[in-house]
N, C-alpha and C positions, 0 to 999 in steps of 0.2 A: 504494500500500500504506500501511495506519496504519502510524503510528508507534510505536504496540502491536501488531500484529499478529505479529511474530516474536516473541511472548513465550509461552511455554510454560503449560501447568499449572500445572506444577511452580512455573515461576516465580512465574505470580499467586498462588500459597499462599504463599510466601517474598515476595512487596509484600504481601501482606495482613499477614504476620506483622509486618513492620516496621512499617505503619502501626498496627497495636494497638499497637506499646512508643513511639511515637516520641510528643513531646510536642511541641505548638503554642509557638512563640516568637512575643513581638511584635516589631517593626520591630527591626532594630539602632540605629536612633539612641533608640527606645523610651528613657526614663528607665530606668524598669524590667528594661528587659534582661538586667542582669546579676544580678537578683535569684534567676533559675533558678540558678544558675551557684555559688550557697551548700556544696551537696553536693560540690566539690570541695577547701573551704577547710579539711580538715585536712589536707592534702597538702605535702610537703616544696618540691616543684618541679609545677610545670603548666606543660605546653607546650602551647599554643596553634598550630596549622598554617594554612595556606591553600593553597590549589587551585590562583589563582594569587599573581603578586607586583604585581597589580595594579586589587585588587575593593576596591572601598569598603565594601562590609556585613563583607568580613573583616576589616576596619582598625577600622573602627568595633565588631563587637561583642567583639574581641579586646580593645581600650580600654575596654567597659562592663566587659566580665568581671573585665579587670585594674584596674580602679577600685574594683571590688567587692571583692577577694581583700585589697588595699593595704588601703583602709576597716574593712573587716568581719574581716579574717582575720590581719593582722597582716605581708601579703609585703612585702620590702623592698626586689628586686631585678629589675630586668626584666630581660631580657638578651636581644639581637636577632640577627637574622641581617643585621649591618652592620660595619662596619670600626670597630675600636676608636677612633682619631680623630677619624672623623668622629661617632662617637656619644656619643664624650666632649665633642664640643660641645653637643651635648642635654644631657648630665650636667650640666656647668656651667652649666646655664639652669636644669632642674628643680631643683636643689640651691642657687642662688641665688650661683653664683660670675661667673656671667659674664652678659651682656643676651640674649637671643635670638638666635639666628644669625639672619643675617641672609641674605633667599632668593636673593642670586646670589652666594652665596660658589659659588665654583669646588672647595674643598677638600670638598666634598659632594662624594663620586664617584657615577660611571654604579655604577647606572641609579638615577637624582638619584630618578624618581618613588617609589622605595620607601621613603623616609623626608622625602622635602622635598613632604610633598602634604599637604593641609588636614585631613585625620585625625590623621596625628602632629602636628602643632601644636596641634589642641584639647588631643590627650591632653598633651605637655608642658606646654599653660597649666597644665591644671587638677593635675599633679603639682607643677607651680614654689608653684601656690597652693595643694595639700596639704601642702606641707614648709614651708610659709612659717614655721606656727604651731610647729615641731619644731626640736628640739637639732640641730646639724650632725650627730652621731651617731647620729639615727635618722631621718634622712631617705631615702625610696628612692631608689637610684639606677639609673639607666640606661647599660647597657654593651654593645659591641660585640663578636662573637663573632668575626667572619669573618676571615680571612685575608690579606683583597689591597690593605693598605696598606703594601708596602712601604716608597716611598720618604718616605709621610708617619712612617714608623714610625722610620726612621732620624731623618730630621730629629728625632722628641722624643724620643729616646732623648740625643744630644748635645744637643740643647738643657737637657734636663735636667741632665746631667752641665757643660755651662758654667756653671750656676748654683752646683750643689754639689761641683762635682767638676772643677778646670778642666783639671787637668793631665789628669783622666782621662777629659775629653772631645778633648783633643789626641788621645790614643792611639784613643778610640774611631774620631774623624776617618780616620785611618789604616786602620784594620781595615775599616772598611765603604766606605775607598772603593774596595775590589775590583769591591762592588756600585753605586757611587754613579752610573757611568755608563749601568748598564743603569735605574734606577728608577724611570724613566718610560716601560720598556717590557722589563716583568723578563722576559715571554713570548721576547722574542731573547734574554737572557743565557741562556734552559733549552734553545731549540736550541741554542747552543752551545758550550756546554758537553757536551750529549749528543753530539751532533757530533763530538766531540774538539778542536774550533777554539781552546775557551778551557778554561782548568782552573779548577774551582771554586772558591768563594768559603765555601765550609763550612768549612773551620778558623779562618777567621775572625769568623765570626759565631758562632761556638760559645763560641769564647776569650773576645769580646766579653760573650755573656751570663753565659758562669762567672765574667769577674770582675766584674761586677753585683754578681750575687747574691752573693761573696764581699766585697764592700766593702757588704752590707746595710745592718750597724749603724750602722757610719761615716755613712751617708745618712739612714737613717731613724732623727733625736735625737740624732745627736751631737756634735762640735765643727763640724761642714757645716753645722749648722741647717738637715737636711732636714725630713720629715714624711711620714707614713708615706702617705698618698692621693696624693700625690707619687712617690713611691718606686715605690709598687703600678702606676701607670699607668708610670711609665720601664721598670720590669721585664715587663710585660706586653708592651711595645710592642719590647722585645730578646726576649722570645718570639716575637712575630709575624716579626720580620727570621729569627730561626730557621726557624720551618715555613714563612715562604714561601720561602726561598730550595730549601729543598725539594722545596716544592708545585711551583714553574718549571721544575724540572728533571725530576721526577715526570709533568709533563702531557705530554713526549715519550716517555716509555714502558708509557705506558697510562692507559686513566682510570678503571680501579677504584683504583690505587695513589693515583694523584691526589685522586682521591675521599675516600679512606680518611685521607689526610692531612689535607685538608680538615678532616673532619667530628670527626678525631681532633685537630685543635686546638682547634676548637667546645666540645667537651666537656670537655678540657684546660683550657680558658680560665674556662667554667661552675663544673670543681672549683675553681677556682684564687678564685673570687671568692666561691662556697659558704665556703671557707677564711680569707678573710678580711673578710668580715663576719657579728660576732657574730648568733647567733641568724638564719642567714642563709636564708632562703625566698624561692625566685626565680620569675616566671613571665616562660617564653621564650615569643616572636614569630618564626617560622620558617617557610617552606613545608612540607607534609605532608609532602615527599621524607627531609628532612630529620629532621620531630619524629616522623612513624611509625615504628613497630617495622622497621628493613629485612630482619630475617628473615622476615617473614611478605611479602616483594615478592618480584620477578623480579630488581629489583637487589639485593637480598642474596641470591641462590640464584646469582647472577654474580659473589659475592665481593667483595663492597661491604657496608659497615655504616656506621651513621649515630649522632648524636647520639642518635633518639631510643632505637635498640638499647640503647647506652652506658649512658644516663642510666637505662634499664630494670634492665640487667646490677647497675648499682651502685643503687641506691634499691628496685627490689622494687615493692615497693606502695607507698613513700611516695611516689612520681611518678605522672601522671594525664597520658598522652598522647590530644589530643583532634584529630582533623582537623575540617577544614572544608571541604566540597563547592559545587557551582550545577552548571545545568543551561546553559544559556543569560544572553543579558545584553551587556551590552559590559565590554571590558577593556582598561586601560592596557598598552601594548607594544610592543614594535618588529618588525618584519617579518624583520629580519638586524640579526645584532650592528652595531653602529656607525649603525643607523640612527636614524632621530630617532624618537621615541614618538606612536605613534599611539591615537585611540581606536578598537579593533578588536570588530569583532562576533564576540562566540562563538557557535560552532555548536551546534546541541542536541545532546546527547551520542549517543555511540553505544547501538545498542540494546543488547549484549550488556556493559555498563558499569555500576559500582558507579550511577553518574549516573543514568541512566536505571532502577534498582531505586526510587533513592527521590523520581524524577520520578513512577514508576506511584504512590506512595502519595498522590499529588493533594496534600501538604502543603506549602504558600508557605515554612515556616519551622517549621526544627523542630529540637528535640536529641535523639539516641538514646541512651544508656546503656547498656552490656552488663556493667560492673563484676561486677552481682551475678551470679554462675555459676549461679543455678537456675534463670534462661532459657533454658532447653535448645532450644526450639523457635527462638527469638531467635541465639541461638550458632549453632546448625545451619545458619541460613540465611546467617549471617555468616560459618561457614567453608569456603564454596565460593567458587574463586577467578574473580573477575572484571575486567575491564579497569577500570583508573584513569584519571582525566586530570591529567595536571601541566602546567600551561604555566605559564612563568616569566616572562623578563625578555623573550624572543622569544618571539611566537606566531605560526605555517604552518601556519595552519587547511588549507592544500592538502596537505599530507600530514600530518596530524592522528595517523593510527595510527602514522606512522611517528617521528614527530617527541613525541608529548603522551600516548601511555598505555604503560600498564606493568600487568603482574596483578600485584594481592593480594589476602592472606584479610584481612580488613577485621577479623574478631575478634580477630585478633594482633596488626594492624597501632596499631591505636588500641584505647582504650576508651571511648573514646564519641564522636558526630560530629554538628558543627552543618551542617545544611542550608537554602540560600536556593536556592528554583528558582529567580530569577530575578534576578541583579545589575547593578551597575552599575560604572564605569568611577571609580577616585580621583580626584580635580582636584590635579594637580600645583600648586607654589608655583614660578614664576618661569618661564625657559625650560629645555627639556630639549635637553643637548647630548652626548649619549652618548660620554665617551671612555674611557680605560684599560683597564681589568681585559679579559685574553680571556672569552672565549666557556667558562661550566661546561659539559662534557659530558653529557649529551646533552639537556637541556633550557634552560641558560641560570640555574639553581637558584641 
């Protein structure tokens, strides 16, 4: 049987529609690339998705776009779906504080490929050498969104406070060593604690960040000789010991809760840095699960919502949620959590799949727009619900439906979607040695 031949009518009316609105892209390493990519730069926030967490054309034209937006439009803030630590080691390289990390640092956590692979190093050179020519105060910087550095989060939370605060890193000491035993495997302190084995460690890490943020001034200019990009990463990183200790205890009682914690630090973290940088325009780098609308999926009709809901909820129209799809191709990832990353071939998508809609339009490369609402024919086709694919950080192409798609209305979910039929696999920098962080529910996200 073709591979078109389960396609309906109906259907080829709704590929044909698409292929009339969809525009031709060139290569994503293309120069030019991100010059389509203009119509979104009066936007407050851009979030940028992928399909998976491990395609080269999404890293790469995520980078042209966000070159473009930095350049031409004035953004000043990326913000990733990575651990605030380890991406504050990117920060201090693009911003000119520190040399390059270097590729077998070990404090790069699993899964190392999503940020220590040869596309995020071009895109850091060439920020380290856009900020070169810029005041320390208008340089872009780069920050991490995610949630699962606990125990690197402790440690700079006290390391900060011995520099400015010593007695108040004694006490910190104290508070957080409830958690200090489990933090290189927070996943055993939330069984047990669920459990009833151990009692938690939440009043301590709470007291911990209330008196932070009550000794602000004192830190940031005053007789301490803090500074405030100082202070901001101490207190973000006494957030993160917050929600995760949370999050671990959260992921034995379910994983929408989990979820929701998750995505609701994400965006937490997003305000928090919206807030304190002047004139602040950010574009985030996240999986679709993530940056698309989750009311218009099967995981927000399950009681799950996401960053890109959030950031909708609150901006309106000043935010531009864009996914990005493929058809086939190979992909950076691991077979089972903890295993070592392979390059895996993907399957060509299911027929009954967002994928295979805009496989029938025969287009190598393309970006769709649905913004303007007088697409009525465009919309239409857009808001019947079709299977999605996520694969993450794990891909089981053998149980594929059961493991990697999800419905959604594609018109809610994004407002506009870059497509490559056919990708290829990132080149990691160094070796890949998969440990820490459990396994997200249900894809690895």
């Amino acid at each position: 049987m073709s591979i078109h031949s389960a396609i309906t009518a109906h259907s080829r009316a709704g590929i044909q529609t698409l292929r009339m609105n969809m525009e031709d892209l060139p290569g994503a390493d293309a120069p030019g690339f991100g010059d389509t990519f203009d119509r979104f730069g009066d936007a407050r926030i851009v979030l940028l998705g992928e399909a998976t967490h491990g395609t080269h054309e999404f890293y790469a034209a995520r980078a042209q776009i966000t070159r473009r937006l930095i350049e031409h439009h004035g953004f000043n803030v990326v913000a990733v779906e990575g651990d605030w630590p380890d991406i504050a080691r990117f920060d201090d390289y693009v911003r000119h504080g520190a040399p390059r990390p270097k590729s077998g640092d070990t404090r790069v956590r699993f899964p190392t490929w999503m940020w220590r692979n040869e596309d995020v190093r071009m895109f850091a050179d060439w920020l380290r050498h856009h900020n070169a020519a810029l005041p320390q105060a208008e340089r872009t910087a780069m920050h991490g969104l995610d949630i699962y550095s606990l125990g690197e989060s402790i440690d700079a939370v006290v390391d900060y406070l011995d520099a400015h605060a010593p007695a108040a890193a004694a006490e910190a000491r104290r508070r957080y060593g409830c958690l200090t035993p489990w933090q290189d495997e927070p996943q055993v302190y939330g069984r047990a604690v669920t459990q009833g084995v151990l009692a938690p460690c939440e009043t301590a890490v709470v007291t911990q960040l209330g008196d932070l943020l009550q000794r602000r001034m004192a830190l940031v200019g005053g007789t301490s000789g803090g500074d405030g990009e100082a202070y901001f990463g101490a207190e973000q990183n006494a957030r993160i010991v917050r929600a995760a200790e949370l999050y671990y205890r959260a992921m034995y009682r379910g994983a929408a809760e989990s979820w929701n914690l998750r995505d609701r630090h994400m965006f937490d973290t997003l305000q928090a840095l919206m807030a304190h940088r002047k004139e602040a325009r950010a574009v985030i780098w996240a999986h679709n699960s993530h940056v698309g609308n989750a009311a218009a999926t099967a995981m927000g009709w399950g009681g799950e919502f996401n960053i890109g809901e959030l950031v909708r909820k609150a901006y309106g129209d000043r935010c531009v949620l864009i996914g990005f799809g493929t058809d086939r191709g190979t992909v950076a990832a691991a077979p089972d959590w903890g295993a070592a990353m392979q390059v895996m071939q993907v399957r060509p998508a299911r027929d009954d799949s967002w994928e295979a809609a805009f496989r029938g339009t025969g287009v190598a490369r393309g970006l769709l727009d649905w913004r303007i609402r007088a697409k009525r024919d465009l919309l239409s086709v857009l808001s019947q619900p079709r299977l999605e694919r996520a694969i993450g950080v794990v891909y089981r192409p053998q149980s594929e439906l059961a493991s990697h798609y999800f419905e959604a209305v594609l018109a809610d979910q994004f407002d506009a979607y870059v497509w490559f039929e056919e990708t290829s696999a990132v080149t990691p920098i160094g070796a890949e040695r998969p440990q820490g962080a459990p396994e997200t529910w249900p894809f690895g996200l």
